[in-house]
C-alpha positions in Angstrom: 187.3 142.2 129.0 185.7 138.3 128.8 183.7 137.8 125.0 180.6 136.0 126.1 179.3 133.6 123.3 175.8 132.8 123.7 174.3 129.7 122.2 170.6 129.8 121.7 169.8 125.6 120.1 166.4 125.9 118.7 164.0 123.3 116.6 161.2 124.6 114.9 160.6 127.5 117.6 160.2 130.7 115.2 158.0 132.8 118.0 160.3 132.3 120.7 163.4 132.5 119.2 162.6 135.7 117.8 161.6 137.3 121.1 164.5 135.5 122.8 166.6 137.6 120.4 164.5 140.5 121.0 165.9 140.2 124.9 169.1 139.5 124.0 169.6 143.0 121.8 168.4 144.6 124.4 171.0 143.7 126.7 172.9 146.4 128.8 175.8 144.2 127.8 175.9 143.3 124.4 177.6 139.6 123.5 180.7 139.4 121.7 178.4 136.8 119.5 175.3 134.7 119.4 175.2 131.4 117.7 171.8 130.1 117.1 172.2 126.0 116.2 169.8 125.0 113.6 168.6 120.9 114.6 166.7 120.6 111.3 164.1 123.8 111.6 160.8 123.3 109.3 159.6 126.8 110.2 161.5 130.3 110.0 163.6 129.5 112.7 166.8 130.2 110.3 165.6 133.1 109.0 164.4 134.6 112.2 168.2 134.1 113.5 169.4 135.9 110.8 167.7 138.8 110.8 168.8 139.1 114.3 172.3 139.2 113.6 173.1 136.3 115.0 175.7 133.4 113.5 173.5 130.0 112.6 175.3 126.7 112.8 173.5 123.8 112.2 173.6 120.5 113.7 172.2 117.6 111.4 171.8 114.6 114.6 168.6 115.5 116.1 168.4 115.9 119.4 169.4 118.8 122.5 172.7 116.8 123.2 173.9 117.7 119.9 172.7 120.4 119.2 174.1 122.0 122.6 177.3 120.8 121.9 177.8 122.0 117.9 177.5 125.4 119.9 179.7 125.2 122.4 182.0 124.1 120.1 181.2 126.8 117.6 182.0 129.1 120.7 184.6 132.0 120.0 184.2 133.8 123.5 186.0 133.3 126.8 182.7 132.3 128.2 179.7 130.4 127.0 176.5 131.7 128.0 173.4 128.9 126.9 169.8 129.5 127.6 166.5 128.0 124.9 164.8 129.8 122.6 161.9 130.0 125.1 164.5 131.8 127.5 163.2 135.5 128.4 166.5 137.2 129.8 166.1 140.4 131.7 168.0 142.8 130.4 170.7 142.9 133.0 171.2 138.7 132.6 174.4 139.2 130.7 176.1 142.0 132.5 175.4 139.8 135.6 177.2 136.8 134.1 179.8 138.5 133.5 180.4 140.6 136.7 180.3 136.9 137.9 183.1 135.3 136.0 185.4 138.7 136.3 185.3 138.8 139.8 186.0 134.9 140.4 187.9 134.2 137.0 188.7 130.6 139.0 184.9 130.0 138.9 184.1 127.3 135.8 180.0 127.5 136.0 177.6 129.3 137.0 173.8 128.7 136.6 170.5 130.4 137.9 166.9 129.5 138.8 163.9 130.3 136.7 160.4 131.7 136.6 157.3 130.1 134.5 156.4 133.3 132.1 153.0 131.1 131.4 151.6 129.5 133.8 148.8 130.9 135.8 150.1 132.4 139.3 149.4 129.5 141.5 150.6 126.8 139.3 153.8 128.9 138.2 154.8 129.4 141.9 154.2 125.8 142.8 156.2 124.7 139.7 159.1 127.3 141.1 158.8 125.7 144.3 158.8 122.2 144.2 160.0 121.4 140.3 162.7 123.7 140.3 164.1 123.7 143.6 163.9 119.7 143.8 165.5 119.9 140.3 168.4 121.6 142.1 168.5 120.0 145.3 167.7 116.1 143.6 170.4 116.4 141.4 172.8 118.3 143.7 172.4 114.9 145.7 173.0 112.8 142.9 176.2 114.3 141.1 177.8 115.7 144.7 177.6 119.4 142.8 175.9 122.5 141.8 173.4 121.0 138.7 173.9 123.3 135.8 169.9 124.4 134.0 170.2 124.4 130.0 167.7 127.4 130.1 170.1 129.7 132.1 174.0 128.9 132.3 177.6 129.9 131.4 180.5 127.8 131.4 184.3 128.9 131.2 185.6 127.8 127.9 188.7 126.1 129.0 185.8 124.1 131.3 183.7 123.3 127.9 187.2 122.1 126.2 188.1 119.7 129.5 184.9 118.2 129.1 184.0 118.1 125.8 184.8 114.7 124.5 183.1 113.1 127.9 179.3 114.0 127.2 176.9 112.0 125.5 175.9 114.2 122.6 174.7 111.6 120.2 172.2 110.1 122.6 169.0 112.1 122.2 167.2 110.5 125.5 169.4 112.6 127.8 169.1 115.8 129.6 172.2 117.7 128.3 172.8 120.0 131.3 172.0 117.1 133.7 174.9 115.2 131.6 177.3 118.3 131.0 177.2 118.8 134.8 178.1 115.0 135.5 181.1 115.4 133.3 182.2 118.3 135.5 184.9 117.3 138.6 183.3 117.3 141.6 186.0 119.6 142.8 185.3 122.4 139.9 183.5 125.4 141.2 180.0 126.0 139.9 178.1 128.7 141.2 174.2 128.6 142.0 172.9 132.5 142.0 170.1 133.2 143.3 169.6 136.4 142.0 170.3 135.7 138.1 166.7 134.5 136.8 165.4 134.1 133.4 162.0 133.7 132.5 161.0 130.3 130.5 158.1 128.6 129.2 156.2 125.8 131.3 156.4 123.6 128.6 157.3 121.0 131.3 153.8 121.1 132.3 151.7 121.4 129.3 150.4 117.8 129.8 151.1 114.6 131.6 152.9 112.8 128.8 155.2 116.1 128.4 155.9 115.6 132.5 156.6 111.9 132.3 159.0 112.6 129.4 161.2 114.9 131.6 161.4 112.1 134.1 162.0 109.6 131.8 164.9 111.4 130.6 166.1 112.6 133.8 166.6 108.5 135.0 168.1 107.7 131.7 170.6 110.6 131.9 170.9 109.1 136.2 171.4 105.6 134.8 174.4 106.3 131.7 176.3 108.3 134.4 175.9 106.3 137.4 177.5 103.6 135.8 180.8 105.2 135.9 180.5 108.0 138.1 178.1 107.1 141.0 176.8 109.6 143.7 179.2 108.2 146.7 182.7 108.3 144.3 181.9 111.6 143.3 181.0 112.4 147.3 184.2 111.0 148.4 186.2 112.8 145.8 184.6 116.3 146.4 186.1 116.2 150.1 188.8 114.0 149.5 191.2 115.6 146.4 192.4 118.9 146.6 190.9 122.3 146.2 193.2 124.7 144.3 192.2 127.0 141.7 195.4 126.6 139.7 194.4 122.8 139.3 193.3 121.4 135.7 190.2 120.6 137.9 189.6 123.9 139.2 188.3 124.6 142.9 185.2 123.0 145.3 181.7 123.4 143.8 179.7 126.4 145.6 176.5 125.5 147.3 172.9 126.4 146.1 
């Protein structure tokens, strides 16, 4: 049976972590572990995770980059399953990841869209529409692959140890999934499903300086990559080198 590891990174975010755990006990398929990295809490955030059971690590360079990456290293499970503390998985989220990764074990990633728990109905649905599907679709374009979403995503372990000295944890400006799934071949297989949602917060959109900052970091984490992987290399090599799950590389990326 795969041990899923799931890494919760959280910064002074008692409330949510503690209802993120909440979810996460009440899974119908318990983890093999969860690792909640600590970035330098203020607040109970510690505490909270240890009262849930869950294994704290702490990662001292502030920023998601590191912190992310302490806990995939931390990782003892055959899969790594990441989401924030401001995920709310359903209760099947697990069980579905892993049905995922036993029935394609060639598959390195998969990922999943999200719904905005907190935003009123019309401005939730138009941030599903257009901010997370042009998420998905912008990025798609830009790394010639499935883009993997920090809020809901699992990774193969052996994928996490090919790639782990290539991403830029120690630069706090970039968007760690955006940079994780840049690091990925363009022929590994990463899966977009549909059906695996999560509910987040729409922290995104809490004001316009909050909005800008995503962007900001989203053409930072463009720029650092571009400049040794740009979009029409990693286009060429995605129909160009060969497919084969028994490569180091793994098989061609599956379409959103």
């Amino acid at each position: 049976m795969i041990r899923l590891s799931v890494i919760v990174p959280v910064l002074d975010d008692a409330p949510h972590l503690e209802r993120c755990l909440q979810l996460l006990a009440s899974q119908t398929l318990a983890p093999s572990e969860i690792v909640v990295v600590d970035n330098g809490s203020s607040d109970d955030s510690v505490a909270v995770a240890t009262r849930h059971g869950a294994r704290v690590v702490h990662e001292p360079l502030r920023g998601i980059p590191s912190a992310a990456a302490r806990g995939y290293d931390a990782a003892t499970g055959d899969v790594i399953v990441r989401c924030d503390a401001d995920t709310r998985p359903p209760a099947d989220w697990l069980e579905r990841v892993h049905r995922v990764f036993t029935e394609d074990p060639s598959l390195s990633a998969l990922t999943g869209p999200g719904r905005f728990y907190d935003l009123p109905p019309v401005r939730g649905w138009v941030a599903r529409v257009f901010y997370m599907r042009g998420y998905y679709w912008g990025i798609h374009a830009a790394l010639a692959g499935v883009p993997l979403w920090g809020s809901n995503m699992a990774l193969s372990a052996s994928c996490w140890e090919s790639v782990r000295e290539r991403v830029h944890r120690t630069d706090p400006m970039v968007h760690d999934d955006i940079d994780l799934s840049f690091q990925l071949d363009p022929t590994m297989r990463v899966r977009y499903d549909r059906e695996l949602v999560v509910g987040v917060a729409g922290r995104t959109f809490a004001s316009p300086a909050a909005f800008r900052r995503r962007f900001t970091w989203a053409f930072h984490t463009l720029s650092v990559n571009w400049r040794t992987s740009p979009p029409w290399e990693r286009w060429r090599a995605r129909f160009t080198r060969p497919r084969s799950g028994a490569s180091p590389a793994g098989p061609a990326a599956t379409e959103p």
